[in-house]
Backbone as numpy.savetxt, mean C-alpha at the origin, in Angstrom:
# Nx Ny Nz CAx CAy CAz Cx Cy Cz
10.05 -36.71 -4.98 9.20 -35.53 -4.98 10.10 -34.29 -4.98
9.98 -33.48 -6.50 10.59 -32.19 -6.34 10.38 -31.21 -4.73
11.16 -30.35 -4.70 10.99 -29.24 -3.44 9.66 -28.50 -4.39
9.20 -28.11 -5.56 7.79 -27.34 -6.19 6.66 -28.44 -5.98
7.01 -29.60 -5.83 6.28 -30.51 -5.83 5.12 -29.89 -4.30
6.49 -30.41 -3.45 5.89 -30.39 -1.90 5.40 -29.25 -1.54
5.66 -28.19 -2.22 4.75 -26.70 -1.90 3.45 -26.87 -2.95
3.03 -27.24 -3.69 2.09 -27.08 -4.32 1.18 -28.41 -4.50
1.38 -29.23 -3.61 0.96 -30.34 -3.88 -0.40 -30.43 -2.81
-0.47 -29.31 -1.75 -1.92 -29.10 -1.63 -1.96 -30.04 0.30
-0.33 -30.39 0.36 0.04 -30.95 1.69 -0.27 -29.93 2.95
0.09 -28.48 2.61 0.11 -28.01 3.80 -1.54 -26.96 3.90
-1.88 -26.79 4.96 -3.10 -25.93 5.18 -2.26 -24.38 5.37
-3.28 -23.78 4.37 -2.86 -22.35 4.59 -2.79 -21.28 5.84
-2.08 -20.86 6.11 -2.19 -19.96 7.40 -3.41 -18.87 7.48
-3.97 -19.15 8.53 -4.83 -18.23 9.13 -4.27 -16.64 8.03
-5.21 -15.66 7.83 -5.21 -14.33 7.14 -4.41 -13.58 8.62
-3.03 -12.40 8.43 -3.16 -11.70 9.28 -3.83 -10.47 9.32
-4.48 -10.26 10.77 -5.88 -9.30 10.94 -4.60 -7.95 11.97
-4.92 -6.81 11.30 -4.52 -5.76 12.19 -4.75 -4.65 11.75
-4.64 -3.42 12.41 -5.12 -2.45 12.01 -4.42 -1.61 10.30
-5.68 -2.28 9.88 -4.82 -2.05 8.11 -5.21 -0.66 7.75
-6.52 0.58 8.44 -6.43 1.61 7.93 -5.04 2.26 8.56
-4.72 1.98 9.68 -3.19 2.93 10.01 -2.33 2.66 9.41
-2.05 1.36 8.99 -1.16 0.78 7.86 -0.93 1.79 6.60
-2.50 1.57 5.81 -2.18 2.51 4.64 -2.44 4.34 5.09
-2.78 4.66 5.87 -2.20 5.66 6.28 -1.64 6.38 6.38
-0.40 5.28 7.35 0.91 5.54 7.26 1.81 5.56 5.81
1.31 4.59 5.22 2.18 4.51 3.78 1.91 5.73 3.10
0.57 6.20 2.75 0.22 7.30 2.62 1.15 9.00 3.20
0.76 8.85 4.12 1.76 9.86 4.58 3.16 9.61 3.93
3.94 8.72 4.12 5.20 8.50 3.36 5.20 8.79 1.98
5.20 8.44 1.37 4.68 8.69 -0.23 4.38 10.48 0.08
3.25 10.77 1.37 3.02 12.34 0.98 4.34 13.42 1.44
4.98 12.96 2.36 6.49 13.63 3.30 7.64 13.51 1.97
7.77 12.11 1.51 9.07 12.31 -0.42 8.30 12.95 -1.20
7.32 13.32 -1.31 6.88 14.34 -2.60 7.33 15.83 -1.87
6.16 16.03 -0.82 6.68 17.00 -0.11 8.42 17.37 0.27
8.83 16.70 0.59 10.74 16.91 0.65 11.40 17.10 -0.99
10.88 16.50 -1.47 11.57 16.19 -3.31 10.86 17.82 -3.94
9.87 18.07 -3.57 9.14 19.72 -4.51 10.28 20.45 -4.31
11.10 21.41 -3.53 11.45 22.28 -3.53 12.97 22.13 -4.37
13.32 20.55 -4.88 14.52 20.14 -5.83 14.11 19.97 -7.34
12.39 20.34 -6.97 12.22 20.19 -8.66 13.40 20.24 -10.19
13.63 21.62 -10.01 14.55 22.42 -10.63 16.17 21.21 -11.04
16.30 20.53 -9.59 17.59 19.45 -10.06 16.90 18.61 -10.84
15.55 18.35 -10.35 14.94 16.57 -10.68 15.26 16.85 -12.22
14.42 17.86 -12.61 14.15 18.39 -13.85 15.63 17.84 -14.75
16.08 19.09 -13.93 17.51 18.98 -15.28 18.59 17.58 -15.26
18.58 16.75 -14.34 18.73 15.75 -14.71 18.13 14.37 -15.44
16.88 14.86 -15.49 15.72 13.84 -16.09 15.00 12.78 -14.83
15.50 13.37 -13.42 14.60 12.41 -12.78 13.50 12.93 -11.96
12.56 13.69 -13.12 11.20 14.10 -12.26 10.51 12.46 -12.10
10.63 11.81 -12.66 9.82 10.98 -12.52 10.00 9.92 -10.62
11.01 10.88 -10.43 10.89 10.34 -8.86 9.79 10.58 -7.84
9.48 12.24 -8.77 8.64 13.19 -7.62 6.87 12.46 -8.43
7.26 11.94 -9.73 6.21 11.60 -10.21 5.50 10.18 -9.70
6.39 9.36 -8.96 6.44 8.25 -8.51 5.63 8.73 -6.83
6.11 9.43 -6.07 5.67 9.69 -4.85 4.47 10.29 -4.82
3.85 11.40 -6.07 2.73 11.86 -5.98 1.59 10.07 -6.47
1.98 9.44 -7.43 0.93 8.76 -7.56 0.87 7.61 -6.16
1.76 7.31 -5.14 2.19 6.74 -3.87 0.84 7.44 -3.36
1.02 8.87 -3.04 0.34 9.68 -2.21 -1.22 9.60 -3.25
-1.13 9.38 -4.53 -2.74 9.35 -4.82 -3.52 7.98 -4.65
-2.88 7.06 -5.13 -2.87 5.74 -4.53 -3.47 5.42 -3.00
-2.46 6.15 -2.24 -3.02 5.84 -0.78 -3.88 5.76 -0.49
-4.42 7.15 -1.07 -6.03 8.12 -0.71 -6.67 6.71 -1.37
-6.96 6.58 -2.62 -7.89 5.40 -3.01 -7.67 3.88 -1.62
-6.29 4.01 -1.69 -6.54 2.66 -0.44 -7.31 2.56 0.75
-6.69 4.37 1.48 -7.41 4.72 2.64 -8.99 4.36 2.24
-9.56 4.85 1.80 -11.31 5.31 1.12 -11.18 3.48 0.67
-10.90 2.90 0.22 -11.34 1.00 0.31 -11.40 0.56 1.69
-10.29 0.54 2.38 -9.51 -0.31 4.09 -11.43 0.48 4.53
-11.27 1.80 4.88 -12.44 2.12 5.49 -13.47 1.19 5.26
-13.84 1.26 3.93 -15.47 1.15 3.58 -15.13 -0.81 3.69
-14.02 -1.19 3.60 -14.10 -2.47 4.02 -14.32 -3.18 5.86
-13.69 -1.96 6.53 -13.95 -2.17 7.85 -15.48 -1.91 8.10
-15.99 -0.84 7.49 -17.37 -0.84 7.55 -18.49 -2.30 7.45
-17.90 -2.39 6.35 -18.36 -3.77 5.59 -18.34 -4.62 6.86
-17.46 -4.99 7.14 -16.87 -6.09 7.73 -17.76 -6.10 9.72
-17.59 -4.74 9.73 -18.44 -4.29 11.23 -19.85 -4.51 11.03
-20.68 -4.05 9.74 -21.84 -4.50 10.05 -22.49 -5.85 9.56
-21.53 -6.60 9.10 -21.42 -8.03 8.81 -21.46 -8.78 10.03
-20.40 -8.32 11.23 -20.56 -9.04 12.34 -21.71 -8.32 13.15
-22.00 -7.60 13.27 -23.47 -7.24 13.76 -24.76 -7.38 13.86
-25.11 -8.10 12.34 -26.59 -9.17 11.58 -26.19 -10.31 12.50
Protein backbone atom coordinates (compact mmCIF):
# COMPACT_ATOMS: atom_id res chain seq x y z
CA UNK A 1 0.00 0.00 0.00
CA UNK A 2 1.39 3.34 -1.35
CA UNK A 3 1.79 6.30 1.55
CA UNK A 4 -1.41 8.20 -1.21
CA UNK A 5 -2.92 5.02 -0.85
CA UNK A 6 -3.32 5.14 3.08
CA UNK A 7 -4.45 8.83 3.08
CA UNK A 8 -7.11 8.45 0.67
CA UNK A 9 -8.24 5.19 1.11
CA UNK A 10 -11.12 6.43 3.35
CA UNK A 11 -9.16 4.58 6.67
CA UNK A 12 -9.09 7.53 8.78
CA UNK A 13 -12.31 9.60 10.16
CA UNK A 14 -12.07 13.18 9.57
CA UNK A 15 -11.39 15.58 12.38
CA UNK A 16 -14.03 17.31 14.11
CA UNK A 17 -14.41 21.20 12.12
CA UNK A 18 -12.37 23.84 14.26
CA UNK A 19 -15.09 26.23 15.92
CA UNK A 20 -13.72 29.78 17.18
CA UNK A 21 -14.33 33.08 16.99
CA UNK A 22 -14.03 33.48 13.09
CA UNK A 23 -15.63 37.14 12.91
CA UNK A 24 -12.39 38.47 14.99
CA UNK A 25 -10.36 36.32 12.85
CA UNK A 26 -11.39 38.05 9.62
CA UNK A 27 -11.40 41.19 11.26
CA UNK A 28 -8.30 41.08 12.25
CA UNK A 29 -7.03 40.04 8.77
CA UNK A 30 -8.99 42.83 7.60
CA UNK A 31 -7.44 45.39 9.56
CA UNK A 32 -4.01 44.04 8.34
CA UNK A 33 -4.52 44.22 4.75
CA UNK A 34 -6.18 47.87 5.96
CA UNK A 35 -2.71 49.16 8.28
CA UNK A 36 -0.13 47.84 4.56
CA UNK A 37 -2.32 49.87 2.38
CA UNK A 38 -2.53 52.54 4.87
CA UNK A 39 1.54 52.45 5.63
CA UNK A 40 2.36 51.73 1.67
CA UNK A 41 -0.06 55.25 0.48
CA UNK A 42 2.25 57.81 1.45
CA UNK A 43 5.31 55.68 -0.84
CA UNK A 44 3.01 55.72 -3.68
CA UNK A 45 5.35 57.95 -5.64
CA UNK A 46 8.39 54.99 -5.08
CA UNK A 47 5.74 52.10 -5.70
CA UNK A 48 4.95 53.93 -8.87
CA UNK A 49 8.31 54.51 -10.30
CA UNK A 50 9.53 51.28 -9.72
CA UNK A 51 6.52 49.38 -11.11
CA UNK A 52 5.39 47.94 -7.79
CA UNK A 53 2.00 49.64 -7.28
CA UNK A 54 0.61 46.51 -7.54
CA UNK A 55 1.68 45.88 -3.87
CA UNK A 56 -0.56 48.72 -2.64
CA UNK A 57 -3.00 47.13 -5.23
CA UNK A 58 -2.76 43.79 -3.53
CA UNK A 59 -3.53 45.23 0.13
CA UNK A 60 -6.48 47.40 -0.99
CA UNK A 61 -8.27 44.30 -2.58
CA UNK A 62 -7.01 42.27 1.11
CA UNK A 63 -8.86 45.21 2.78
CA UNK A 64 -11.94 44.88 0.16
CA UNK A 65 -12.08 41.27 0.46
CA UNK A 66 -12.23 41.37 4.20
CA UNK A 67 -15.23 43.65 4.27
CA UNK A 68 -17.10 40.94 1.97
CA UNK A 69 -15.75 38.19 4.54
CA UNK A 70 -16.62 40.25 7.62
CA UNK A 71 -20.52 40.84 6.10
CA UNK A 72 -20.55 36.53 5.29
CA UNK A 73 -18.71 35.23 9.07
CA UNK A 74 -21.65 37.65 10.47
CA UNK A 75 -24.67 36.68 8.56
CA UNK A 76 -23.30 33.06 9.00
CA UNK A 77 -23.16 33.37 12.83
CA UNK A 78 -26.57 34.69 12.54
CA UNK A 79 -27.57 31.76 10.57
CA UNK A 80 -26.07 29.44 12.71
CA UNK A 81 -27.65 31.24 16.21
CA UNK A 82 -31.04 31.03 15.03
CA UNK A 83 -30.62 27.50 13.79
CA UNK A 84 -29.76 26.50 17.32
CA UNK A 85 -32.67 28.29 18.75
CA UNK A 86 -35.80 26.36 16.56
Amino acid sequence: MSLMDRWTSGEREAPEPLEGNVVATVVTGTLVWLLLLLVQLPFYGWFADHGHTWWLWTCAAGAALGCVGIWYVRARDKAIKRAQGD
